[in-house]
C-alpha positions in Angstrom: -13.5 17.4 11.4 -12.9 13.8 11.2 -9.8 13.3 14.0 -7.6 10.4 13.2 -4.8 8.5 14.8 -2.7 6.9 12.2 -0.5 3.2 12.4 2.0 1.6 10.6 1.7 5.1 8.7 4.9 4.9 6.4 4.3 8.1 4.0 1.1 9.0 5.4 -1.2 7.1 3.0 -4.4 7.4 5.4 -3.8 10.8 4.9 -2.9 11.3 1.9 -6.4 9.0 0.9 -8.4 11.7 3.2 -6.9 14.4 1.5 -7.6 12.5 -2.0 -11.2 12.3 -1.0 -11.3 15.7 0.1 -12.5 15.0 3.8 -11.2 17.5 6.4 -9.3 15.9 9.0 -7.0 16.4 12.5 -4.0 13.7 12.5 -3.9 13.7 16.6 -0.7 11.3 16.1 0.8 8.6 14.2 2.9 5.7 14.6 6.0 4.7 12.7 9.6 3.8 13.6 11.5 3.6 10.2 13.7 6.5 10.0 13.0 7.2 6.1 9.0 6.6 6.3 9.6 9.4 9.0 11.2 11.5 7.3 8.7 11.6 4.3 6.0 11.7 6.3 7.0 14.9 7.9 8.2 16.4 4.7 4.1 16.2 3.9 2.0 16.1 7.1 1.9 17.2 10.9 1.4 15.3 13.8 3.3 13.7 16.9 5.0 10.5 16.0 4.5 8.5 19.3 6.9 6.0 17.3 7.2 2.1 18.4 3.6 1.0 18.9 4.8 -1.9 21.6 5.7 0.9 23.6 2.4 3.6 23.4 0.5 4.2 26.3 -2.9 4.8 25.0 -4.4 6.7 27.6 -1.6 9.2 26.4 -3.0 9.8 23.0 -5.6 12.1 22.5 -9.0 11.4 21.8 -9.6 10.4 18.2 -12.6 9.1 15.5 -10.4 7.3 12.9 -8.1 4.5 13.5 -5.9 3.4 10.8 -3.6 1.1 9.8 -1.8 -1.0 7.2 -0.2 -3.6 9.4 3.5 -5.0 8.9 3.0 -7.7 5.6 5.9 -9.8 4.8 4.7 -12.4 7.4 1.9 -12.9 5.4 2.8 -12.1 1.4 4.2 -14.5 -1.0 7.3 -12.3 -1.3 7.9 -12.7 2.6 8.8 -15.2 4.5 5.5 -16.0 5.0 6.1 -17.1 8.8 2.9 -15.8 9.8 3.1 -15.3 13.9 5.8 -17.3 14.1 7.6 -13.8 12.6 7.6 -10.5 15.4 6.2 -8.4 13.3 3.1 -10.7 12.6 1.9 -10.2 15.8 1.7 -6.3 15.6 -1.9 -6.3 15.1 -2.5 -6.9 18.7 -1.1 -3.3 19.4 -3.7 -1.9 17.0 -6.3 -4.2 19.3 -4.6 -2.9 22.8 -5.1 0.7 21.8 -8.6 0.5 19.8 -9.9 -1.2 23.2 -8.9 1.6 25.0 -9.7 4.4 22.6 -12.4 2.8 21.0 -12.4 5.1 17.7 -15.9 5.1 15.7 -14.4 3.1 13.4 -10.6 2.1 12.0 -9.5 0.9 8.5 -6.9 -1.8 8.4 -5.1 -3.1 5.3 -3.0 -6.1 4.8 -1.8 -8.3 2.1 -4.3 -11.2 0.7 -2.2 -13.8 1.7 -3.5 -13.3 5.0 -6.6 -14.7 4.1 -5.0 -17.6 2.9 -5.4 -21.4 3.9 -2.2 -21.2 5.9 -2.6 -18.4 8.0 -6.6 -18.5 8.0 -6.2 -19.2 11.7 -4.6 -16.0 12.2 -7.3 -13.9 9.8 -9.8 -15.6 12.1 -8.2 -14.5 15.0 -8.1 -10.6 13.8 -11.6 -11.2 13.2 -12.3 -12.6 16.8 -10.6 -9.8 18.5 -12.1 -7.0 16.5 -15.7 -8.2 17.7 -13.6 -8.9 21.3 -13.7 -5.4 21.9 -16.8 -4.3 20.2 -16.1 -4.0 16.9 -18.3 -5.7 14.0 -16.3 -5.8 10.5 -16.8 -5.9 7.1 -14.0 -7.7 4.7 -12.8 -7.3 1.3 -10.2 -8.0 -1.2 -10.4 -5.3 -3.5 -7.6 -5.2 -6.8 -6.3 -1.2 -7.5 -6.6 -2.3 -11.1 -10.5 -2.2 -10.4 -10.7 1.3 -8.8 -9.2 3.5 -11.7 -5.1 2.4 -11.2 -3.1 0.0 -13.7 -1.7 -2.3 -11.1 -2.7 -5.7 -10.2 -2.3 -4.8 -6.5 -4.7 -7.2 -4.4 -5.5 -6.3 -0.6 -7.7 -7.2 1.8 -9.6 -4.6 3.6 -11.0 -4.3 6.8 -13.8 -1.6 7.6 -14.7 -2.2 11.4 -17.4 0.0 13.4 -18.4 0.6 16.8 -22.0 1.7 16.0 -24.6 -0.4 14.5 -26.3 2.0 11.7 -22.5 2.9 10.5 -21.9 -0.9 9.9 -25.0 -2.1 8.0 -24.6 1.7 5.8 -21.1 0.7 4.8 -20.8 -0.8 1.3 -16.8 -1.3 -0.4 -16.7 0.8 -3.6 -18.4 -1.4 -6.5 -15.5 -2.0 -9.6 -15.1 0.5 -12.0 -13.6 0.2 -15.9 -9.9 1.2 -16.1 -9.8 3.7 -18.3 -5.7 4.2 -18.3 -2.7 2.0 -18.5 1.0 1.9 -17.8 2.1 4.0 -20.7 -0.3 6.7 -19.8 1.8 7.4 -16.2 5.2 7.1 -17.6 7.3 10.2 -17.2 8.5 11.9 -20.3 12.9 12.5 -20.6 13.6 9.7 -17.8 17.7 9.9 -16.9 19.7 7.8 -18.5 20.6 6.1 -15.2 17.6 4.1 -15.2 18.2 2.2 -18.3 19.8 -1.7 -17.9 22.8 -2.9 -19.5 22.8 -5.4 -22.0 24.6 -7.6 -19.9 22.1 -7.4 -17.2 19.4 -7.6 -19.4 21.2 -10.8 -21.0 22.4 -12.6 -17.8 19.0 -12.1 -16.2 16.1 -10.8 -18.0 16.3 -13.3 -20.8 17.2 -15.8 -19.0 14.3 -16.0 -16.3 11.8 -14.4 -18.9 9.6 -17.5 -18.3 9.7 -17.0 -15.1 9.2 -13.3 -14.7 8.0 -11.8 -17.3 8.1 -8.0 -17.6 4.8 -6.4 -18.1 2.8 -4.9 -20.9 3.2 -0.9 -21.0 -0.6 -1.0 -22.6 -2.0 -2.9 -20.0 -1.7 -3.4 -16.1 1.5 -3.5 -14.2 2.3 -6.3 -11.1 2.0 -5.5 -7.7 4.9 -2.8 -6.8 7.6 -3.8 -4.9 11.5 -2.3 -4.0 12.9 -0.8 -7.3 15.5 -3.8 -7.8 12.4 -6.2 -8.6 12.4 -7.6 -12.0 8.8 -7.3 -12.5 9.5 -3.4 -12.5 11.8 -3.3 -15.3 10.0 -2.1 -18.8 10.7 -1.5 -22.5 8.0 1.0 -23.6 9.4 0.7 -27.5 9.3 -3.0 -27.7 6.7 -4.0 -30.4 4.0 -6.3 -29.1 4.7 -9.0 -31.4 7.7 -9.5 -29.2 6.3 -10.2 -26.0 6.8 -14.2 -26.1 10.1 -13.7 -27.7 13.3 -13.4 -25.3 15.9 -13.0 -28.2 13.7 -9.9 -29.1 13.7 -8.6 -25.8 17.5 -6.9 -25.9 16.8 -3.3 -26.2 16.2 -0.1 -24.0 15.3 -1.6 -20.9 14.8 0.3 -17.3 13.4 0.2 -14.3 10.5 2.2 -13.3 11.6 5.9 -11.6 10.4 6.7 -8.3 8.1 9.1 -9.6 6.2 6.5 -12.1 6.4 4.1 -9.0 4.1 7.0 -7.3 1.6 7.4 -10.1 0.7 3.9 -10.0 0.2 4.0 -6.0 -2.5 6.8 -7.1 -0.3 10.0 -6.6 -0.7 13.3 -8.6 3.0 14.3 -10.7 4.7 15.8 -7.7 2.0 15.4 -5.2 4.1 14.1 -2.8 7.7 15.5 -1.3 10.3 12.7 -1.0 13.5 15.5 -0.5 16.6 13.9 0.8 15.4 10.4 0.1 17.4 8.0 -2.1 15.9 6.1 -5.3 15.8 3.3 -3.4 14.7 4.9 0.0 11.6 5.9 -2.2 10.9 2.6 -4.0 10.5 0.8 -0.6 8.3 3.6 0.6 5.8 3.6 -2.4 6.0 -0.3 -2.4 5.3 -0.7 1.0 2.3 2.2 1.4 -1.0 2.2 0.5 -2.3 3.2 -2.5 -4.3 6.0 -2.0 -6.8 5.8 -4.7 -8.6 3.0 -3.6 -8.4 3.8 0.0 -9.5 7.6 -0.5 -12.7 5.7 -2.6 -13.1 3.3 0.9 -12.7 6.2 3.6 -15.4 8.7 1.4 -17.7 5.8 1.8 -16.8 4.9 5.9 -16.7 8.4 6.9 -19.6 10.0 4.7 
């Protein structure tokens, strides 16, 4: 019985991955302070919140195998500010290095956005890097794209699989790519409210008139990376005829955004899988944009853990 300490949790996607990958596991505590990603998560898991990580006192936690984490990205993604360190929350990783020091877990998976292994914060990549092995940890890096492990979304993020014990490190391989075998269409819901669809004016005033700029995507093919609900990228038309696509006077018609429940099934959830009561549309967009998606991470923890 893997026993795992999770950070940055939001919904619980560590666990939900380990549950995806059907490896038994003890959550001896997690880590979150946003009152709605609380909320989910204990709607759908057990364990002790020990809430704001600046303020955990490792030696208070109990003993654990697993350390994750998807550490805070908007100081490092495009659709950020993009201040790197020079943000609070870009410096968060060095609570996951204070407490892995401490603990020193087997191993931990981290996730974070690929920006972060771009030329302008490279010095701060190099730094996680430097401190991982700091405290005894050797690491293997990837970027790895959902739309290559069995999900339609273009969601890119870097990985990082990190090991205390030689013979786990050099057995560890990332999952190799895999044909997508599904697309948008086939995880739309059937009989979506009406209140999802766009008015014309909307649709006029601003679809049309940044179409060059942001298009909307192709319900046959692979969505863009998920974010809040309000993003244009997450509007669609599944009846618009493809021969339409490069046309923006064709593109007036029965717009909407994606429901919360489609915004699930493209972060690798089951219909339902997940309970999200008391939550508004929005409160659920945010979470789902913000977690992991749990298909590719259940495929990295079977091969970590097993």
């Amino acid at each position: 019985m893997i026993k795992l300490f999770s950070m940055f949790s939001g919904f619980g996607g560590a666990e939900f991955a380990l549950q995806k990958a059907n490896i038994g596991f003890e959550c001896v505590g997690y880590s979150e302070i946003d009152k709605y990603a609380i909320q989910c998560y204990s709607q759908n898991h057990s364990g002790r919140n020990f809430g704001d990580c600046t303020q955990i006192n490792p030696n208070d936690i109990p003993d654990f195998d697993l350390l994750t984490g998807g550490f805070p990205c908007p100081s490092f993604s495009s659709a950020g500010l993009g201040m790197g360190e020079e943000d609070p929350r870009g410096k968060l990783f060095n609570e996951i290095i204070r407490i892995a020091e401490i603990k020193q877990p087997r191993c931990m998976l981290l996730e974070n956005v690929k920006g972060l292994m771009s030329q302008k914060h490279r010095p701060t990549f190099d730094k996680i890097i430097s401190e991982l092995y700091r405290i005894g940890y050797k690491v293997k890096v990837e970027v790895l794209n959902s739309k290559d492990y069995g999900i339609p979304q273009n969601r890119e993020r870097v990985w990082f699989a990190c090991f205390l014990n030689d013979g786990d490190f050099e057995n560890f391989r990332f999952p190799v790519k895999e044909d997508l075998t599904i697309c948008v269409k086939d995880l739309l819901d059937e009989n979506v409210d009406p209140k999802y669809n766009l008015s014309e004016r909307f649709i006029r005033g601003v679809l049309v008139s940044n179409y060059r700029e942001r298009k909307p995507f192709d319900v046959n093919g692979v969505c863009p990376t998920l974010k809040i609900g309000g993003d244009i990228k997450s509007f669609i038309n599944p009846e618009i005829p493809q021969e339409l696509a490069h046309d923006p006077a064709g593109l007036i018609g029965n717009w909407r955004r994606l429901t919360p429940s489609e915004y699930f099934k493209l972060m690798g959830f089951a219909p339902n899988q997940i309970k999200l009561g008391g939550l508004s549309d929005t409160q659920k967009w945010k979470l789902a944009g913000n977690g992991w998606e749990i298909n590719t991470a259940s495929k990295i923890l079977d091969r970590l853990l097993r």
